[in-house]
ZAMARGU-4260 file (C-alpha; in steps of 0.2 Angstrom, whole numbers, plus 5000, padded with zeros to 4 digits):
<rodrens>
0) 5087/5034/5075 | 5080/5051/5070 | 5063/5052/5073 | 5051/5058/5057 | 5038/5066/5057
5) 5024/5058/5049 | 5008/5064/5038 | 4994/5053/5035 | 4986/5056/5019 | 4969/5060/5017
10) 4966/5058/5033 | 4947/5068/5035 | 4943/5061/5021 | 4946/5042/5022 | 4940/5043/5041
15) 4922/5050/5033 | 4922/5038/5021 | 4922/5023/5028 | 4911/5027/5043 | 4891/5026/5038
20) 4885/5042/5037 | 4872/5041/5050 | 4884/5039/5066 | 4882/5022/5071 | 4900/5019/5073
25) 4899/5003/5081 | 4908/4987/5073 | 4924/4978/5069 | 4936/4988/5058 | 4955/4986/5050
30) 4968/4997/5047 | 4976/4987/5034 | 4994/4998/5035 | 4997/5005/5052 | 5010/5015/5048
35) 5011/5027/5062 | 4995/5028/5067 | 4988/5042/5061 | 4972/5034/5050 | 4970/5023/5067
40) 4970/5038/5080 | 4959/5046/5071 | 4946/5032/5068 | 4946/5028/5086 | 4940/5044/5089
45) 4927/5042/5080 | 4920/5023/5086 | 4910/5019/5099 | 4912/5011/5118 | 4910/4994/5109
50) 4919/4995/5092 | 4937/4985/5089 | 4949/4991/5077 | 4963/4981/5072 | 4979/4987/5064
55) 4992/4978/5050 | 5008/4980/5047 | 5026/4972/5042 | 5035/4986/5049 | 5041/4982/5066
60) 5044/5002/5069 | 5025/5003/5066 | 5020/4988/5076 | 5030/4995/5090 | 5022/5011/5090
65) 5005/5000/5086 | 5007/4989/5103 | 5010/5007/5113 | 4992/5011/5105 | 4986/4995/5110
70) 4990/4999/5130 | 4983/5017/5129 | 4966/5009/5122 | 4958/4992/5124 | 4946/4992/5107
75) 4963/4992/5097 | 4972/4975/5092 | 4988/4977/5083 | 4994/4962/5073 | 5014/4961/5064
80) 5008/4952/5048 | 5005/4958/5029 | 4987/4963/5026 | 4989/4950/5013 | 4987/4939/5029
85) 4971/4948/5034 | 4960/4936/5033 | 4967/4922/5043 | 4972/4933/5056 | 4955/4941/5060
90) 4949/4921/5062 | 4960/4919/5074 | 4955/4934/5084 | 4938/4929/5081 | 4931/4940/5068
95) 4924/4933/5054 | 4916/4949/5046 | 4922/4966/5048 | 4913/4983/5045 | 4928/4995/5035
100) 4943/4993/5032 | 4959/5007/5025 | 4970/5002/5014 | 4984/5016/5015 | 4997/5009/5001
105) 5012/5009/4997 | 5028/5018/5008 | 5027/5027/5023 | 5035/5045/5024 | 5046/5038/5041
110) 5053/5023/5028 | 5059/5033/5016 | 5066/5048/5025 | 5077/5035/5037 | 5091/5031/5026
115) 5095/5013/5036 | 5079/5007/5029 | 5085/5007/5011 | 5069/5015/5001 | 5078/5033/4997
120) 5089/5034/4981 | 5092/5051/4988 | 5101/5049/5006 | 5116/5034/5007 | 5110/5018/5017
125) 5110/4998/5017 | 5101/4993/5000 | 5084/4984/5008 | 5069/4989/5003 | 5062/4979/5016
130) 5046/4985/5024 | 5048/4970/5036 | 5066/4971/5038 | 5066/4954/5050 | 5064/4944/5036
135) 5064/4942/5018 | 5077/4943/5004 | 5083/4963/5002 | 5085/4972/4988 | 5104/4971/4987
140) 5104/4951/4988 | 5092/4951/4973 | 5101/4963/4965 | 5118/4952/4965 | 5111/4938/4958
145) 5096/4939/4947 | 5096/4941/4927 | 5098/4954/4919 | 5081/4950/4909 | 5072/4949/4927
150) 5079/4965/4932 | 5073/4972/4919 | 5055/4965/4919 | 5054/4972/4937 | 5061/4988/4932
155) 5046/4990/4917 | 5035/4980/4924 | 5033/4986/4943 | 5041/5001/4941 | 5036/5008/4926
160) 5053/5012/4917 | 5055/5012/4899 | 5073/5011/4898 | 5071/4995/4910 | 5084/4984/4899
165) 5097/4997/4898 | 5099/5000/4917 | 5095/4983/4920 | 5113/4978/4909 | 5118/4994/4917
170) 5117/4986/4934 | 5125/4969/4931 | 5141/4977/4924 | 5143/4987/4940 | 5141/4973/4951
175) 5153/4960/4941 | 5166/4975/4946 | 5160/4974/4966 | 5143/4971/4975 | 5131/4983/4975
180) 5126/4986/4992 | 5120/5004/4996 | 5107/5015/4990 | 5117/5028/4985 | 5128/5016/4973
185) 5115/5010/4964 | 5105/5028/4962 | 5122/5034/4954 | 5121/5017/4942 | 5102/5019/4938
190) 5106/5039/4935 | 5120/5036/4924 | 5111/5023/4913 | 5096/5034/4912 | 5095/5043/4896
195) 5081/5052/4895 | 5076/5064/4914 | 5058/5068/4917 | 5057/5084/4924 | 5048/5083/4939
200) 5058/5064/4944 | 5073/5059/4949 | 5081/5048/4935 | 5081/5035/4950 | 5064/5037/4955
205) 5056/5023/4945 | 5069/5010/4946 | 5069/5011/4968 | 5048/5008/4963 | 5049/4995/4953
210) 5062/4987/4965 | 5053/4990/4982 | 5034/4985/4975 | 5046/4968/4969 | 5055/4966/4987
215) 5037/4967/4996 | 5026/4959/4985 | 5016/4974/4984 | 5004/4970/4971 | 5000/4953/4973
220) 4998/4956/4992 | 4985/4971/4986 | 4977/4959/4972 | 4972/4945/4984 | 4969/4956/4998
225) 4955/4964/4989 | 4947/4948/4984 | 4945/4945/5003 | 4940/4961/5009 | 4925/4956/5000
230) 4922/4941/5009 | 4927/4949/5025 | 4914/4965/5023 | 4895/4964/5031 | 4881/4972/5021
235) 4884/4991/5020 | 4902/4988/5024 | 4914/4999/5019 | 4934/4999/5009 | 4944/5014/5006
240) 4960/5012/4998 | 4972/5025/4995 | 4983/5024/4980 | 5002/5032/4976 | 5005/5026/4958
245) 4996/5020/4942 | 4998/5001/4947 | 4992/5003/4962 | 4977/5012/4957 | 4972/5005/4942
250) 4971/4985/4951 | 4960/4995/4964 | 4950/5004/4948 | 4948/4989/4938 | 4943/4977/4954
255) 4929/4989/4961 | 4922/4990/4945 | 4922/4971/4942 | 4911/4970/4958 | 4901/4983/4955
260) 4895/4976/4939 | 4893/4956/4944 | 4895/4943/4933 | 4899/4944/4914 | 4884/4933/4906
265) 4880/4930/4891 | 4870/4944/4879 | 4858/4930/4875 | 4849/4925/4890 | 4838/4934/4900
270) 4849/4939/4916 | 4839/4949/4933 | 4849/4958/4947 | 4851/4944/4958 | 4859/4933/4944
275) 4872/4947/4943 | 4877/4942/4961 | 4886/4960/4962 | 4897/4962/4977 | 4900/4980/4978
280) 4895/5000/4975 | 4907/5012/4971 | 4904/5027/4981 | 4905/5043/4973 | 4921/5048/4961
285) 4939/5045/4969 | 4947/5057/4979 | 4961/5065/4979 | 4972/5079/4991 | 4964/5095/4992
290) 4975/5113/4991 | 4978/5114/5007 | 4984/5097/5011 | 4997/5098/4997 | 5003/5116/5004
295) 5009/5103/5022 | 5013/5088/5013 | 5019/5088/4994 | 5021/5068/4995 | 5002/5067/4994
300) 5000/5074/4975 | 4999/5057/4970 | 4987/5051/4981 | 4970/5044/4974 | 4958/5038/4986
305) 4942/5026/4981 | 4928/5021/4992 | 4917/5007/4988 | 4901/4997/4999 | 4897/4980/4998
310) 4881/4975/4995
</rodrens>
């Protein structure tokens, strides 16, 4: 396996962030998607003595490398589950309120740059999609027996295609002809089937989304997680999620603000602060990759970043 190199995204900026601004960097904090380690690093070298970080991921490359990181230092815990599964798993290690935690979204540069993994429509590889490729149904068994209307629905819905029903039918002729079972098959299907390019995307590029997001339940995992990260957080606690794409970004968006703003009451009653029970503070307006990280990594143009506090 070639190794690849990896870049982690608004890295300064998510590591100051999430730590208070007056050094006390003590506590119990998550990295919700390990990846490589990069965020991690880099926040263990900003905690103190007696601060635990734990790490997340499906990934069994990441764990691997996670596990390696757990023998070089004691304060880090790495755990082979969903962040989805966050929650239960931090009871079980015995935390029961956390200080931060990152939530670095979507697909790591390593995943889609190695063809066996499945994610690229641009290099030929097994169609998986898989970010735990130990388990779960890949994308090629889905593909060769769901609907065309379901194959559609993921491909507007999750992936944001508006020629969804086209491809969709597209891709159930193909396989009644033979099995669609490599990346590069069904990137020549989607292509062929796309009528209109964007400029700046490959005609595949939102179909492989819409898939992959399908495959990993990225949306739902995101949309329950968030609800318990706020169960999760202390006072003054901290979450910053990075976002790649508009779905991602706009469930992050649309959930900070719900907290922020409390409970929707009536106009007719007489309503104080506490009654609002607001859970969180957006802190400051989102970020996003500066010059000079976009002149070393392209891949993080898309990125958004939001920081929020609970209260």
């Amino acid at each position: 396996m070639t190794e690849v190199k990896h870049y982690s995204v608004l890295l300064q900026e998510s590591i100051d962030g999430l730590l208070a601004s007056d050094g006390a960097n003590n506590g119990v904090f998550v990295d919700g998607t390990f990846g490589r380690g990069g965020h991690s690093r880099a926040l263990l070298a900003r905690l103190g003595e007696s601060s635990k970080l734990i790490g997340f991921d499906k990934d069994p490359e990441a764990v691997a490398m996670g596990e390696a990181l757990q023998k070089e230092d004691s304060r880090f815990t790495m755990v082979h589950s969903s962040f989805a599964d966050m929650k239960a798993q931090l009871s079980d290690l015995g935390f029961e309120q956390i200080d931060g935690v990152l939530l670095d979204l979507g697909v790591s540069s390593p995943q889609l740059d190695e063809a066996d993994r499945g994610f690229s429509f641009m290099k030929d590889g097994p169609l998986d999609m898989r970010m735990d490729n130990s388990q779960g149904q890949t994308a090629a068994e889905w593909i060769a027996e769901a609907e065309t209307s379901e194959i559609a629905t993921v491909l507007k819905e999750y992936g944001e295609e508006r020629f969804g029903k086209r491809i969709a039918a597209a891709i159930v002729e193909a396989r009644e002809e033979k099995p669609i079972t490599r990346t590069l098959e069904l990137s020549e299907i989607v292509t062929a089937a796309n009528p209109k390019w964007e400029k700046t995307k490959h005609p595949a590029t939102r179909a492989f989304q819409g898939i992959r997001i399908f495959i990993n339940r990225e949306l739902d995992d995101l949309s329950s997680t968030l609800g318990d990260v706020v169960q999760l957080l202390k006072p003054s606690g901290r979450i910053a999620v990075i976002s790649f794409h508009s779905l991602e970004d706009r469930i992050v968006k649309r959930f900070f603000r719900e907290q922020s703003r409390g409970k929707d009451l009536p106009m007719s009653i007489p309503v104080t602060e506490s009654m609002l029970d607001k859970k969180l503070k957006i802190l400051g307006k989102p970020f996003k990759a500066s010059e000079a990280e976009l002149e070393e990594n392209i891949r993080s143009r898309s990125a958004v970043m939001r920081i929020a506090e609970r209260l």
